[in-house]
C-alpha positions as CSV (number, residue, x, y, z in Angstrom):
1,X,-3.3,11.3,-48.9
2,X,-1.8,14.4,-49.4
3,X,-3.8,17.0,-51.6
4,X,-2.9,20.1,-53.2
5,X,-4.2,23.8,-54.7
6,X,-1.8,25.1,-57.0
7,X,-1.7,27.2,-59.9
8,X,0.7,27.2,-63.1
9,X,3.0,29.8,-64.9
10,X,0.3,28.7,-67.9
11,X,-2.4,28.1,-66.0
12,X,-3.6,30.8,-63.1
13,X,-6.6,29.4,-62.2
14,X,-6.1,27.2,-58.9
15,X,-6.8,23.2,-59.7
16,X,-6.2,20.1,-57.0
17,X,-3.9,17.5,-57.1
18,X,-3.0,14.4,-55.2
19,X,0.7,15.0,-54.0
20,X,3.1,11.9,-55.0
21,X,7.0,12.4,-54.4
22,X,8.1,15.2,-56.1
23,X,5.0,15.2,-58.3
24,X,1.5,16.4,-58.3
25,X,-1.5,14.6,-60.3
26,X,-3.4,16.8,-61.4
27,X,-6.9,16.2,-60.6
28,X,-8.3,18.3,-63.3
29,X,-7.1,16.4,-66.3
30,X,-9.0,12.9,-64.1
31,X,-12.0,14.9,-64.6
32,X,-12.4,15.7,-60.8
33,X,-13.7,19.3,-59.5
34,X,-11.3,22.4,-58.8
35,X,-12.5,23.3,-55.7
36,X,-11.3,21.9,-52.7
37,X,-14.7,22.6,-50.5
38,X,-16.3,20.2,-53.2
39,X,-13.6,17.4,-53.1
40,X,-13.7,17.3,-49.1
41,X,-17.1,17.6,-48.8
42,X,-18.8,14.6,-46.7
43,X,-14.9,13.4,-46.4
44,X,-12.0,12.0,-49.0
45,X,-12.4,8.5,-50.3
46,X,-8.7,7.9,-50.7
47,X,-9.1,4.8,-52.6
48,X,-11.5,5.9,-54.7
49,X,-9.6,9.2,-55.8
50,X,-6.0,7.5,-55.9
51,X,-7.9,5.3,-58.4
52,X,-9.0,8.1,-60.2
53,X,-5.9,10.2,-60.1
54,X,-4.1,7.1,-61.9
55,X,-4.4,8.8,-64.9
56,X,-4.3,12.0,-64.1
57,X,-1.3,14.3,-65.8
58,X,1.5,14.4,-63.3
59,X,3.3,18.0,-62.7
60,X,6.7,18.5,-61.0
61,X,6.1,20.0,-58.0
62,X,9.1,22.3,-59.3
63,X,7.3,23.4,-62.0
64,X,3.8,24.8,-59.8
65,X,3.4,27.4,-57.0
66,X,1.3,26.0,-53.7
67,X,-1.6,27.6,-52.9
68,X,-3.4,27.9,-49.9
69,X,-4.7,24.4,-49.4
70,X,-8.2,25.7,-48.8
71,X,-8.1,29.6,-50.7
72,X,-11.4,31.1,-49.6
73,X,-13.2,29.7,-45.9
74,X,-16.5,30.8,-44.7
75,X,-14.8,30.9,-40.8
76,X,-10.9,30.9,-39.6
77,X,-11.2,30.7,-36.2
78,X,-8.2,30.2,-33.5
79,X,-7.7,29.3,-30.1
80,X,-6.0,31.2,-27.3
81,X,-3.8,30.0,-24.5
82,X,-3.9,26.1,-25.3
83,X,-0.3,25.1,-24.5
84,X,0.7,24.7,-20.8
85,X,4.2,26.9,-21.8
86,X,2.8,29.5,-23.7
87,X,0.2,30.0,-20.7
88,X,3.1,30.1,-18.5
89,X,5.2,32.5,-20.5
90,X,1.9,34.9,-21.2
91,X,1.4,35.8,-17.4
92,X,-2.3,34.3,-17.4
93,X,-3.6,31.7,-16.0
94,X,-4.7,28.3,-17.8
95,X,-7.8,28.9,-18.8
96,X,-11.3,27.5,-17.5
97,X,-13.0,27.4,-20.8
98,X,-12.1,27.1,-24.4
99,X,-11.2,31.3,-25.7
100,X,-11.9,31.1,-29.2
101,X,-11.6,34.3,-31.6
102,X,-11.8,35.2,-35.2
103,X,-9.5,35.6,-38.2
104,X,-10.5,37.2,-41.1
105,X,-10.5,34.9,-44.4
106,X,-8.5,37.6,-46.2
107,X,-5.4,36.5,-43.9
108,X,-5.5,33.2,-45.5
109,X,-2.7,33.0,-47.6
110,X,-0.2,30.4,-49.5
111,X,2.5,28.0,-47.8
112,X,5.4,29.8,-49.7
113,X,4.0,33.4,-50.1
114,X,5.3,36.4,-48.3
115,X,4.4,37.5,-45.3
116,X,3.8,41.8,-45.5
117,X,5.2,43.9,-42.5
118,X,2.6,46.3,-42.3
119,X,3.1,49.9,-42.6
120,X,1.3,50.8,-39.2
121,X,3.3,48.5,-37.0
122,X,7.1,46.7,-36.2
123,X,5.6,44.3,-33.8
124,X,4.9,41.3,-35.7
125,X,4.9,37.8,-34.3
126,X,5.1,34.2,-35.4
127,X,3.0,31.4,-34.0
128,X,3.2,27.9,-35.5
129,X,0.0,26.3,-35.0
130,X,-1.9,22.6,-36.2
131,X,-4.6,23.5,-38.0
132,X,-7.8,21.2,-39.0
133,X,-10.2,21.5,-41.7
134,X,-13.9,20.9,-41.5
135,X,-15.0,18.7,-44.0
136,X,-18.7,18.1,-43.4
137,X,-21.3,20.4,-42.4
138,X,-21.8,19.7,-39.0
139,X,-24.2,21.1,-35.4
140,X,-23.9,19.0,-31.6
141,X,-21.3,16.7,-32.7
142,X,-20.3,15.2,-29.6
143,X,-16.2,14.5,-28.9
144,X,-16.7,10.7,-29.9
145,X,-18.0,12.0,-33.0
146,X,-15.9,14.7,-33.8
147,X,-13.4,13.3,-36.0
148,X,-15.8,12.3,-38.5
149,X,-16.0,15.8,-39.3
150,X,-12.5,16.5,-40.2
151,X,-11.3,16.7,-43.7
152,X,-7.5,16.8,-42.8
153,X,-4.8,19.0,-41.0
154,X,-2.0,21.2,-42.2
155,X,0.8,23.5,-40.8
156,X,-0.3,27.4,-40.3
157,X,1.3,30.4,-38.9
158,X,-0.8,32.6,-36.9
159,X,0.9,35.8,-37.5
160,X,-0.4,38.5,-34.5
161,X,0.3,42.1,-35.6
162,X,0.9,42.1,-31.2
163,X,0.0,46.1,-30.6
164,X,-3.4,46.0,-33.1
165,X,-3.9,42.7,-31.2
166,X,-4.0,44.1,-27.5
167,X,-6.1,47.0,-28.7
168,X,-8.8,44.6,-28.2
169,X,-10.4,42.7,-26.1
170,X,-11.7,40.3,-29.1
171,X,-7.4,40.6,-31.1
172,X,-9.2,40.3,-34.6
173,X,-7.9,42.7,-35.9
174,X,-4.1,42.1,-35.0
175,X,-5.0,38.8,-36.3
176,X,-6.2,39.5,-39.1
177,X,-4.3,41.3,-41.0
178,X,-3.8,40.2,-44.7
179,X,-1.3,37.6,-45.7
180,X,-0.8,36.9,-41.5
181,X,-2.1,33.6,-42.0
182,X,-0.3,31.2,-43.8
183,X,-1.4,27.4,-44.5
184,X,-0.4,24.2,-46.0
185,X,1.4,23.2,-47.5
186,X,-1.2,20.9,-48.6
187,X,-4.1,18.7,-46.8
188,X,-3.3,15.7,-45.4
189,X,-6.1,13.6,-44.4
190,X,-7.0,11.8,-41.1
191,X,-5.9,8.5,-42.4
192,X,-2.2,9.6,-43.3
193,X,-2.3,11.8,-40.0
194,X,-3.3,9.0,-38.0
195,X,-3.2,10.8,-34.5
196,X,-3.3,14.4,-34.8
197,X,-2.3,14.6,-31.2
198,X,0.9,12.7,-31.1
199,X,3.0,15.4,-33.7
200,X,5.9,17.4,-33.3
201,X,6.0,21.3,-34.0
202,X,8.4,24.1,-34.2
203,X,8.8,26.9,-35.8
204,X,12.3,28.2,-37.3
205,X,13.2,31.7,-37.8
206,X,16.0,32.3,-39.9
207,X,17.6,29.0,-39.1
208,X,16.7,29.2,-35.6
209,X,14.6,27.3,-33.7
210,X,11.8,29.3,-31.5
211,X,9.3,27.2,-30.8
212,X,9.6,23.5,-30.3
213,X,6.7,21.2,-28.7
214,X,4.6,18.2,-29.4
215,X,0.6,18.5,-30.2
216,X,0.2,16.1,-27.2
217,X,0.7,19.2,-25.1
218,X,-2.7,21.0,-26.4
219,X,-5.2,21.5,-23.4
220,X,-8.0,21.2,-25.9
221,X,-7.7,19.1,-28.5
222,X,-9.0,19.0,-31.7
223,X,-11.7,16.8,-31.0
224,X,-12.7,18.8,-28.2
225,X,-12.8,22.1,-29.7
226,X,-15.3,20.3,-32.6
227,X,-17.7,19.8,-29.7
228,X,-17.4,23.1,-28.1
229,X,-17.7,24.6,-30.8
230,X,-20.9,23.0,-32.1
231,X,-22.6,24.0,-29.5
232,X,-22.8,27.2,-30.6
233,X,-22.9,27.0,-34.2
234,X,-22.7,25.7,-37.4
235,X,-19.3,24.5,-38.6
236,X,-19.4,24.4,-42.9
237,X,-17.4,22.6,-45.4
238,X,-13.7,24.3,-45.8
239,X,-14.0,26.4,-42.0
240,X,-9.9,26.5,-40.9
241,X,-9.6,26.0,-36.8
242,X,-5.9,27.2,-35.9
243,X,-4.8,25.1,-32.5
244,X,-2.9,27.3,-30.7
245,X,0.8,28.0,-30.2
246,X,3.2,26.2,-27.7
247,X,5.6,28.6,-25.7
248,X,8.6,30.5,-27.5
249,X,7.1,33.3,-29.4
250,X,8.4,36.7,-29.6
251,X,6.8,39.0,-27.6
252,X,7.2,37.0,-24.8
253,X,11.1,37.4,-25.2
254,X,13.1,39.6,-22.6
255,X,13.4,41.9,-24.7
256,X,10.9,40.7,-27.1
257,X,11.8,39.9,-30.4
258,X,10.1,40.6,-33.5
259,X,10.4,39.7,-37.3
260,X,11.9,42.3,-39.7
261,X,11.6,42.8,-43.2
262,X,13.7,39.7,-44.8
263,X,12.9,37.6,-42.6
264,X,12.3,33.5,-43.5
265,X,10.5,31.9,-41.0
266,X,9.2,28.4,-41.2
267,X,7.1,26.2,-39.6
268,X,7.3,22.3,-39.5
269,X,4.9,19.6,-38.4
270,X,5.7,16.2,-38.2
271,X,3.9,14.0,-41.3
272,X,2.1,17.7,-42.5
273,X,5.5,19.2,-44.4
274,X,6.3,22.6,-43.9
275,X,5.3,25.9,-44.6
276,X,7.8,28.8,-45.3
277,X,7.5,32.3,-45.9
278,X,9.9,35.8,-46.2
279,X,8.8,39.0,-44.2
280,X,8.8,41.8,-46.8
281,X,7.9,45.3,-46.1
282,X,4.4,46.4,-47.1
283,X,3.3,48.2,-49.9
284,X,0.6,50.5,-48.4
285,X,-1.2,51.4,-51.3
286,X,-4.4,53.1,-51.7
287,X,-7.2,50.8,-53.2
288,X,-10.5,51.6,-54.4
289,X,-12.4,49.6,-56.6
């Protein structure tokens, strides 16, 4: 099952739907909650909601703007150096233990929305990454376990602001910056997905391929980075876990190569869609509310 967030030209408020063909149901005229941490929570009964969603009003997907399939998670967190290339291609070594580091929820931001090229830097890089979705609260869940915890996966685009990045030893902030992380575009659960380590990647910068690679190439897979990860903490409802990249990005070009203001870069995973989004330059206006 394939579920939505989008919002209407009539309607801004974000509302759920259950993606069919070139439609959406949407979930809200079925009587079902608007928010997708309540939907996932303790996992999708598929049958259940595609008998609910029967009646449901159906919208072209034409006529409706994707959302972020998840708009506002407690933790996005991403791993480092997870593809054997993109090791290889980075100068380091494969790593010993899992590197895990943060991005801030304000990256999060809509499969088909632009992507700002900040003010403060021209060294902006793509990386098309699987992501999963935690869809129950969860502490010690061994790997055997760990795909009872998953709500679904979709495409996302780690975008690395690459000078703010190395000005750190943690990145966060050259990760973080908003609109740099892209997702969707929708949720696809685990039983559509089947095995979310058997899909093909890439990522497609204005009609050119830059990275191409399968997920069966991840050095930690998603199963184990459920378990490493609960060993430290709590994983809640709606958290985002970005995968890592396979080799081809940018920076790691001789000379690297960065996106520029108009832009359209893409990223594809096999039975997850596509997400697509245009580089535009940033408006740095003051705020102060």
């Amino acid at each position: 099952m394939k579920l939505a967030t989008f919002t209407t030209a009539d309607n801004p408020s974000p509302r759920i739907g259950v993606v069919q063909g070139d439609t959406v149901l949407d979930l809200a005229t079925a009587g079902v909650t608007s928010n997708m941490k309540e939907l996932i929570k303790g996992g999708v009964d598929v049958a259940e909601l595609s008998a609910t969603s029967a009646d449901a009003k159906a919208i072209p997907l034409a006529d409706l703007e994707l959302q972020a399939p998840v708009m506002n998670p407690g933790k996005v967190l991403a791993i480092g150096l997870n593809y054997g290339d993109h090791i290889e291609e980075s100068g380091m070594n494969k790593p010993e233990h899992q590197m895990w580091f943060n991005k801030q929820h304000n990256c999060i931001n809509g499969p088909y929305a632009d992507i700002n090229l900040p003010a403060v830097s021209d060294k902006v890089d793509y990386e098309a990454e699987l992501c999963l979705v935690i869809g129950r609260r969860c502490k010690h869940v061994p790997r055997d376990r760990a795909h009872e915890v998953i709500a679904g996966y979709f495409c996302g685009n780690d975008v690395s602001v690459r000078d703010w990045q190395m000005r750190s030893p943690t990145f966060q902030i050259g990760k973080s910056f908003d609109t740099h992380g892209p997702v969707g575009p929708w949720l696809v659960t685990p039983d559509e997905v089947e095995d979310p380590h058997a899909l093909d990647i890439k990522c497609v910068v204005n009609g050119e391929v830059k990275q191409q690679s399968n997920t069966k190439h991840l050095i930690f897979d998603c199963f184990d980075a459920i378990e490493h990860l609960t060993q430290a903490y709590v994983l809640d409802v709606g958290d985002i876990l970005f995968m890592g990249t396979p080799g081809g990005v940018g920076v790691a070009m001789q000379p690297p190569s960065f996106m520029k203001a108009g832009d359209v870069v893409r990223v594809e995973i096999e039975k997850l869609g596509h997400i697509e989004n245009t580089v535009i330059p940033e408006q740095a206006e003051t705020i102060i509310e």
